[in-house]
C-alpha positions in Angstrom: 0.0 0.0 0.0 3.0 2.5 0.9 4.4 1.8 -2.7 1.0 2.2 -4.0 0.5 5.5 -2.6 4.3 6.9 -3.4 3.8 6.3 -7.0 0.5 8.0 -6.9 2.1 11.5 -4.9 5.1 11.3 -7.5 3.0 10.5 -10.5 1.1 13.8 -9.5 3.3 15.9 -8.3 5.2 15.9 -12.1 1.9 16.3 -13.9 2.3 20.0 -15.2 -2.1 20.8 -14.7 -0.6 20.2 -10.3 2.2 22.2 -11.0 0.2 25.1 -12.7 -2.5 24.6 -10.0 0.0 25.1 -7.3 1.7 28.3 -9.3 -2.1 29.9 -10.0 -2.8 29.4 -5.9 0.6 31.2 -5.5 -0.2 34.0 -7.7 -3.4 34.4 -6.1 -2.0 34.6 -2.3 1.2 36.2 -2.5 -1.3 39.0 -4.8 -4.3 39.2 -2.0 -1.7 39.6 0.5 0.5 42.4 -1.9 -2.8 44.5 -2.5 -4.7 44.3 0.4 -3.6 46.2 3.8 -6.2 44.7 6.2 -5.7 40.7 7.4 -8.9 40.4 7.8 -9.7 41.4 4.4 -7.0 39.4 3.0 -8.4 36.0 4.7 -11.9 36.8 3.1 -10.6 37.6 -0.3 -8.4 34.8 -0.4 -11.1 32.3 1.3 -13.6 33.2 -1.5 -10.9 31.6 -3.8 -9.8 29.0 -2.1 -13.9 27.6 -2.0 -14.3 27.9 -5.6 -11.1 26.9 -6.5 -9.7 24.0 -4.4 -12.8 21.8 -4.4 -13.1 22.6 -8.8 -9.5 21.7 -9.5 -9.7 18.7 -6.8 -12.6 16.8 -7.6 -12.3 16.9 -11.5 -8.5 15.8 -11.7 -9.4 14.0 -9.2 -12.0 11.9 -11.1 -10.5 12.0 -14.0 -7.1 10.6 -12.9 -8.9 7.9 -11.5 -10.4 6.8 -14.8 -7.2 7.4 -16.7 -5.7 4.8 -14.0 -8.2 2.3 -15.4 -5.6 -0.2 -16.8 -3.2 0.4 -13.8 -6.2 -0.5 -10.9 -6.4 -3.5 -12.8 -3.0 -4.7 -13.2 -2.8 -4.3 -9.5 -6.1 -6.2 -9.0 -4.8 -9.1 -10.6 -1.7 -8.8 -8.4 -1.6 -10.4 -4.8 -3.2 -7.0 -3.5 -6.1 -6.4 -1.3 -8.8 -4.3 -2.9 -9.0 -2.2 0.0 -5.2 -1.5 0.0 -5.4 -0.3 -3.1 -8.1 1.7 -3.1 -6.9 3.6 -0.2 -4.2 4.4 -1.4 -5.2 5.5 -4.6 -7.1 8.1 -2.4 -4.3 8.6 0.5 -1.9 9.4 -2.9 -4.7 12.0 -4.6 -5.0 13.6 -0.9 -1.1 14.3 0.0 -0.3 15.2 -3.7 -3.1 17.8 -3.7 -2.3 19.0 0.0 1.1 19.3 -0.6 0.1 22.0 -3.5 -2.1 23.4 -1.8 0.3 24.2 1.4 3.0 25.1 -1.1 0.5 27.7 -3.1 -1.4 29.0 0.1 0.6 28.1 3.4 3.9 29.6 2.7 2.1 33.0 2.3 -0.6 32.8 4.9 1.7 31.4 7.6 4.1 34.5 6.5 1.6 37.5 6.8 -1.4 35.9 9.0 0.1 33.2 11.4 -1.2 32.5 14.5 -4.9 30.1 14.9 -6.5 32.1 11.9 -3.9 31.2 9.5 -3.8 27.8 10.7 -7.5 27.0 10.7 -7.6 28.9 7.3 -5.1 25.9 5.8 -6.5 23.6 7.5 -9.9 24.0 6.3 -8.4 24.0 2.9 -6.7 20.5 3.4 -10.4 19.3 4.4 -12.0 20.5 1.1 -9.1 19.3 -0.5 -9.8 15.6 0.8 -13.3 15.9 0.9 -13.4 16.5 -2.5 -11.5 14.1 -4.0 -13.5 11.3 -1.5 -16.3 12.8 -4.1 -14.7 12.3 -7.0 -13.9 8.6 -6.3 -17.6 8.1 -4.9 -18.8 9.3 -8.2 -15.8 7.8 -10.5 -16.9 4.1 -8.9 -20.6 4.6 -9.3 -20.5 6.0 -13.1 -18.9 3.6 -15.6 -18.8 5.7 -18.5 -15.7 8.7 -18.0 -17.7 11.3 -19.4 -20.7 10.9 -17.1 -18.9 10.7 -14.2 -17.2 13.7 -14.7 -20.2 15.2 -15.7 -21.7 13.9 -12.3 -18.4 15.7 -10.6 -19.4 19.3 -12.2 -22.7 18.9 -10.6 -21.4 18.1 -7.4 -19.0 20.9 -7.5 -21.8 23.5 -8.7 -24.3 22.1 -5.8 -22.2 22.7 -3.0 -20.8 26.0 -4.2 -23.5 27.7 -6.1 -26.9 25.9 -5.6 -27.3 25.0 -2.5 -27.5 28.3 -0.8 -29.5 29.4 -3.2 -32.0 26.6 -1.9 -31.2 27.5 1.9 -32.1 31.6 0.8 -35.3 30.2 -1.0 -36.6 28.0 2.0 -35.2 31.0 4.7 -37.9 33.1 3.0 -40.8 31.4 2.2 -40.7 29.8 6.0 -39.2 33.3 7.7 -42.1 33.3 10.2 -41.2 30.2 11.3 -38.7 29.4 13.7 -35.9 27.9 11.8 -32.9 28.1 13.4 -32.4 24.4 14.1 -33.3 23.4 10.2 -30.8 25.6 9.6 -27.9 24.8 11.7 -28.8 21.2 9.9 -28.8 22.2 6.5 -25.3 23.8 7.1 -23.8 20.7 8.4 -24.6 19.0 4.7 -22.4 21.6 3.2 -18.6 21.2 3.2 -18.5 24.6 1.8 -20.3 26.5 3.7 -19.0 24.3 6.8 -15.3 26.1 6.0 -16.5 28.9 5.3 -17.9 29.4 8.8 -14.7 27.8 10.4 -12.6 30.8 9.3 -15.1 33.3 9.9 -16.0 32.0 13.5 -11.6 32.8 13.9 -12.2 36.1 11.9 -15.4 37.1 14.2 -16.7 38.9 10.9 -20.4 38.2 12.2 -21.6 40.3 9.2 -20.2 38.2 6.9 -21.3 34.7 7.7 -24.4 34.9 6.0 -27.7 33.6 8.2 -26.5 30.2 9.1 -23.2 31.1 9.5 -24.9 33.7 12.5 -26.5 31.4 13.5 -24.3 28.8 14.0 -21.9 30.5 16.5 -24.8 31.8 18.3 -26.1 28.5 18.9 -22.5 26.9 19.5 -20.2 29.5 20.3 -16.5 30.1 18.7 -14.1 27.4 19.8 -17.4 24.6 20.3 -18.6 25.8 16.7 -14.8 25.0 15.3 -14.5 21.8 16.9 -17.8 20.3 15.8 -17.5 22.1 12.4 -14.3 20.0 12.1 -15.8 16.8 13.0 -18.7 17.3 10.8 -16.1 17.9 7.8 -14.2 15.1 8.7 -17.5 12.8 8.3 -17.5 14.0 4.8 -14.3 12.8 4.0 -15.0 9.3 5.3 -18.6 8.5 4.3 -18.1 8.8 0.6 -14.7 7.2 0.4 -16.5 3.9 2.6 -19.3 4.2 0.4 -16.6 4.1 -2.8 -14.5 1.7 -1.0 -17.7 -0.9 -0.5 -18.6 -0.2 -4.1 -14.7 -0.9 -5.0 -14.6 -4.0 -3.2 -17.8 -5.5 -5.1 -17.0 -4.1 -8.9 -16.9 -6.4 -11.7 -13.5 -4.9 -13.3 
């Protein structure tokens, strides 16, 4: 499994779309951080990015290397390899390679100018979106057969958490704002990676304002540091239910 997973990381690493990737989140961070004189507008800036990009560039490579990889899962298959071995390592190889650009695009200049618990929850919710992302892409590579479906089925995913889905929470906040809703609310936020990191680095930024309606509520109904920690867990339950549901899926397919 070791093996496995090194090849996958170095295999990566020297593809040139990782090595732009990690350049274009350079460009981005060392530039937020050049232009903008306030931290805690440089966090929000740079978070908005980091949501739209990360979880795009993570879950479409992502799926797409795993299809790509089709011949290679099943050379190894027909080795004296456990399924699950290699399936996890297929996914612990797609999470370090990606982490490792994102840390080299984004830490280096956060941990210069920010430092401190904000900067550090701020990559750290990035390396969650990272893997919880790519757990998507091989939840939807193993349940779609066809390459061009599946990453079809990746796009949607992407678009649902980032652009739909709080368009859904603003349309049910308003046609049920006479209602006490707090509590549905608080819910739908924990089926939302995004919007889960998102109010992680907020909570840290105390930019009430800017959390949006579940995001206040939220830290009203848990508090800073309680808020972080179950945020955390909640996000860490999305990286392990879809890559068990894959994993099962893996275990069973007729390659």
């Amino acid at each position: 499994m070791i093996d496995i997973t090194k090849f996958v990381v170095l295999d990566i690493l020297k593809n040139k779309i990782i090595i732009f990737y990690t350049l274009l989140l350079g460009v981005f961070s060392w530039s937020i951080f050049s232009l903008e004189d306030s931290s805690s507008k440089s966090i929000l800036s740079l978070l908005n990015i980091i949501l739209l990009t990360v979880p795009l560039v993570s879950i479409i490579f992502s799926n797409i290397y795993i299809y790509n990889s089709g011949e290679f899962i099943e050379l190894l298959v027909s080795q004296p390899v456990k399924r699950r071995s290699i399936w996890s390592a297929l996914f612990l190889g797609l999470c370090i390679a990606f982490n490792f650009a994102y840390l080299v695009g984004i830490g280096i200049p956060v941990l210069m100018y920010i430092g401190g618990q904000t900067g550090w929850i701020l990559l750290l919710s990035g390396m969650l979106i990272t893997s919880i992302f790519v757990s998507l892409a091989l939840f939807a590579a193993i349940i779609m057969r066809d390459k061009a479906k599946g990453i079809g089925f990746s796009i949607i995913l992407w678009l649902f958490f980032t652009l739909i889905y709080d368009g859904l929470i603003l349309f049910f906040m308003f046609q049920y704002a006479d209602y006490p809703i707090e509590k549905p609310m608080t819910i739908a936020t924990a089926l939302n990676p995004i919007d889960l990191s998102r109010i992680q680095v907020l909570l840290c930024v105390d930019s009430s304002a800017l959390m949006g309606y579940t995001g206040a509520i939220f830290k009203k109904l848990f508090g800073t540091t309680l808020g972080i920690v179950i945020s955390f867990t909640l996000m860490s339950l999305w990286i392990i239910i879809p890559f068990f549901i894959s994993l099962k899926l893996f275990n069973k397919k007729d390659l």
